[in-house]
N, C-alpha and C positions, 0 to 999 in steps of 0.2 A: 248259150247267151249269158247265164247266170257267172260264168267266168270272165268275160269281158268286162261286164257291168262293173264286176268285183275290181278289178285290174283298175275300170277308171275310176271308182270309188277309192282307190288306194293312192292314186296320181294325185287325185286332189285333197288327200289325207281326213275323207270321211270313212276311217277306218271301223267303225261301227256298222256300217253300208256294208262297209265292203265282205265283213267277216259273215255277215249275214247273207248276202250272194255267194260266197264260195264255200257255205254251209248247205246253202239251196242248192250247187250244185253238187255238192259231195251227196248230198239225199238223191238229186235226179240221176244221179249215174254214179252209184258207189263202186264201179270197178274201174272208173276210169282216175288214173293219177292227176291228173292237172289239179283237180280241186286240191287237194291233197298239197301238192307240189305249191298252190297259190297261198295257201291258208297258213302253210308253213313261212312262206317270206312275207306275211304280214304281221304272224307271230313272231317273227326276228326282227322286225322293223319296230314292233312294238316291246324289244327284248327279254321275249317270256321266252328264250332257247331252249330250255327242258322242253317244254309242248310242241315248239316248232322240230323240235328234231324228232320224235313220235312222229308226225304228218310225214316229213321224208323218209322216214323210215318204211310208214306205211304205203305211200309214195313207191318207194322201189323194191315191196314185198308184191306187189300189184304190177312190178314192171323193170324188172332189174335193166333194162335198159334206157334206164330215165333218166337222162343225161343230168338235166338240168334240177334234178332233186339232187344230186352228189354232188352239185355245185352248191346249191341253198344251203345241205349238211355242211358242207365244207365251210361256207363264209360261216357259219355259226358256232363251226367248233374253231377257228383262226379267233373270231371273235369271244372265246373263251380260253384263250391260250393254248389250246389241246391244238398245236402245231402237227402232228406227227398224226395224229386223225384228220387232219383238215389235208395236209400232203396226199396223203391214200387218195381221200374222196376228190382233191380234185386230179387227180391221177386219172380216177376213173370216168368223173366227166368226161376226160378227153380221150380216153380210150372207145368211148360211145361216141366220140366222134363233133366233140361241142367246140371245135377249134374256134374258141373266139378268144380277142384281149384278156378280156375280166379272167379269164379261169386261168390263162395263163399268167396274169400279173398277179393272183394270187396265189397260184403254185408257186409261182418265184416269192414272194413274201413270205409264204410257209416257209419255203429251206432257206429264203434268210434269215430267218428269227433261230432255225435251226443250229443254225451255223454253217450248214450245208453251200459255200460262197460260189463253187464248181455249179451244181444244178439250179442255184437260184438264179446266174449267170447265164445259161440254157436256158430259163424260162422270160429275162425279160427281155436278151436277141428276139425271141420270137415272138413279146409282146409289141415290141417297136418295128418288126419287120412289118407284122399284121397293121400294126397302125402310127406310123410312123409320127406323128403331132400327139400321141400320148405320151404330155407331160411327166404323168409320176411313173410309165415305165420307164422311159427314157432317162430321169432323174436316178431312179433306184438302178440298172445298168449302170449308169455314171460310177455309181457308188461301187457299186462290186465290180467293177476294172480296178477303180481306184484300191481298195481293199485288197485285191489278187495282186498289186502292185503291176497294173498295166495303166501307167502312168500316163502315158501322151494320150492311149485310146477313152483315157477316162477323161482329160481336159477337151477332147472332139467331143462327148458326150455333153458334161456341160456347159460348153460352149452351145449347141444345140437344142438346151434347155433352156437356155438366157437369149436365143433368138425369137421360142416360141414366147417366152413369158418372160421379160425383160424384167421384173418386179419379182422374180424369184430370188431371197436372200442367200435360201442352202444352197442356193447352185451357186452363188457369184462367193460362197463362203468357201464347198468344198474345192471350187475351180482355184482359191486362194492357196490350200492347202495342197494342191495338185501341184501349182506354181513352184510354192515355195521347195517341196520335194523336190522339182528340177532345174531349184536353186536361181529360179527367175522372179528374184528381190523386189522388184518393180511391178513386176504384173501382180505377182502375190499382195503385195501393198496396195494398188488397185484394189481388183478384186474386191477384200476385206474392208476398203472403204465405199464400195458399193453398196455392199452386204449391209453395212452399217447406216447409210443414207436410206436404205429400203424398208431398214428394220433397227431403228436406234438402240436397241433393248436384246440386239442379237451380241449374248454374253462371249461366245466361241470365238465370234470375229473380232470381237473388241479384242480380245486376248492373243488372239493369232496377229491381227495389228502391232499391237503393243513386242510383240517378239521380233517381229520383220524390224519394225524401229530400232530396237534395240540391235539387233543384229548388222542393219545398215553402218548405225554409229561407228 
């Protein structure tokens, strides 16, 4: 019970409750991970990530088949730049078998930050297959087609992005830059003045604008 309580204590961000319930139940059953595994994602929510990566740790000393502590490890070393730890660990979640969105759109975010554009492109197919109305995986695929120079598959992407979230500027910007790549002056021009009606302060598409003009001329 002591981990539930905690869980809702953390939803409604009485994080002092909460630490205190998955304190109670790391005392009533110190061999079970969950407390472990909970105490850890409120100690990354409250970003003390040294202590919280200790709990996962001890988390899958206690149960190396702890899916969802290699995920917690993971978003905390992504969120400390330690890209190449964060890859492994969520590697491993999914090897336990955690096939859900979040692990795979952050595995894909690890080896893009890598550089790695081939596996980061493997991991957000399979974020959008799982959940096809996720926005930022479906966003970030856009990007790395676009990047691998798969040019038309990446304007279906954000085109797809801009049906889900009309008020999305990067999509209606990279969709600009997609364009103009396939030398379609007009859509590209479009686009960039979407971009720019969404988000007047969007410096890229001002500038990408300002070239299509000039290029028209």
């Amino acid at each position: 019970m002591s981990n539930e309580k905690g869980i809702a204590y953390m939803n409604e961000q009485k994080y002092e409750e909460a630490a205190k319930m998955f304190n109670d139940a790391i005392e009533e059953n110190p061999k079970d991970p969950t407390g472990f595994i909970n105490f850890g994602n409120l100690l990354g929510v409250l970003g003390d990530f040294e202590r919280a990566l200790t709990f996962f740790d001890k988390a899958i000393e206690l149960d190396d088949h702890a899916a969802t502590a290699y995920y917690g490890a993971g978003t905390i070393y992504y969120k400390q730049d330690q890209f190449e730890e964060a890859t492994k660990m969520f590697k491993k979640a999914l090897i336990e078998k955690l096939d859900e969105t979040d692990v795979h759109f952050m595995l894909g975010m690890s080896y893009y930050q890598l550089g790695a554009l081939p596996h980061a492109l493997a991991s957000f197919k399979r974020t959008v297959e799982l959940q096809p109305k996720d926005i930022d995986g479906r966003f970030q695929y856009g990007l790395c087609l676009a990047q691998l120079e798969k040019i038309d598959e990446a304007i279906n992407e954000f085109e797809k992005v801009i049906k889900l979230n009309d008020q999305h500027a990067d999509a209606y910007f990279n969709l600009g830059v997609a364009y103009a790549y396939n030398e379609r002056a007009e859509d590209a021009l479009s686009a960039f003045d979407q971009a720019l009606i969404i988000q007047p302060d969007h410096a890229l598409a001002a500038n990408g604008k300002k070239t299509i003009e000039q290029a028209i001329k």
